[in-house]
C-alpha positions as CSV (number, residue, x, y, z in Angstrom):
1,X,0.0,0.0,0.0
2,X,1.6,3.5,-0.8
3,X,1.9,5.9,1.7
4,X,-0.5,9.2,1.4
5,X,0.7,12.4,3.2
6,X,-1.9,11.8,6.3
7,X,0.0,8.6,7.3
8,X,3.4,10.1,6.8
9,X,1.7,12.6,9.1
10,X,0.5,10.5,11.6
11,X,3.6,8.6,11.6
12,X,5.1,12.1,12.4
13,X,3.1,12.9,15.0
14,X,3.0,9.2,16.3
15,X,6.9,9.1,16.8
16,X,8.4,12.5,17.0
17,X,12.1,13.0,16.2
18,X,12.0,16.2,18.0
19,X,12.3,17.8,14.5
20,X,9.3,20.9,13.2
21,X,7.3,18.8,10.3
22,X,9.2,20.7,7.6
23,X,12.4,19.7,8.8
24,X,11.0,16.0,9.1
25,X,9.8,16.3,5.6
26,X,12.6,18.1,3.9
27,X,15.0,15.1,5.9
28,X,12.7,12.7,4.5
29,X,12.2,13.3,1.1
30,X,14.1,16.3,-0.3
31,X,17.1,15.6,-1.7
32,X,18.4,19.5,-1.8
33,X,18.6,22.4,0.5
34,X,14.5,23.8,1.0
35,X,15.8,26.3,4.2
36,X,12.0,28.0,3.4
37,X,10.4,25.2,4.8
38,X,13.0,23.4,7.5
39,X,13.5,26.1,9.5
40,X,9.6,27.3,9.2
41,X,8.3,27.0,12.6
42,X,4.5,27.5,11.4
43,X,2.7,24.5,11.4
44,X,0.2,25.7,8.7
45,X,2.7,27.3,6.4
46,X,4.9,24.4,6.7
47,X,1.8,22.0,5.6
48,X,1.0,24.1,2.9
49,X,4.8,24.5,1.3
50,X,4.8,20.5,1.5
51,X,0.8,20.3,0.0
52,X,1.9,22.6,-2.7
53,X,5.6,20.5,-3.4
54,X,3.9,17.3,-3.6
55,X,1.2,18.3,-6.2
56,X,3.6,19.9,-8.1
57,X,5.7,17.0,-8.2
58,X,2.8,14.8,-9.4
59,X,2.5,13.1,-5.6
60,X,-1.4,13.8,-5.1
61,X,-2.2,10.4,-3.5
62,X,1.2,9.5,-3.1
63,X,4.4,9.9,-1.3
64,X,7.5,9.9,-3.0
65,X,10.3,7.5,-2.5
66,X,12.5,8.3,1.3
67,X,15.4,9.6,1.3
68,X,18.4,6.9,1.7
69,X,19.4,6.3,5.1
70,X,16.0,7.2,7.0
């Protein structure tokens, strides 16, 4: 089954790394530097950078591949 962006947020929330959700996303799946949304500290604003990077990339009911290593 392919992971949607609630579970990956669930599994966030479920076992927190101590990181903001855009850092967790951006350590995740983003393969360059995105300082926009790992440092972002709002909740909503992070969500929405990630909504909007995932559509655009084509991930609407998907999530892409993890990074190596996590």
């Amino acid at each position: 089954m392919n992971q949607t962006f609630s579970n990956w947020l669930y599994s966030y929330y479920k076992n927190p790394k101590g990181e903001r959700i855009g850092q967790a996303f951006v350590n995740d799946f983003i393969k360059e530097p995105w300082p926009e949304l790992f440092y972002c500290e709002n909740y909503e604003e992070s969500a929405e950078m990630i909504l909007e990077w995932l559509s655009s990339h084509c991930y609407v009911f998907t999530m892409p591949k993890k990074n190596e290593g996590r």
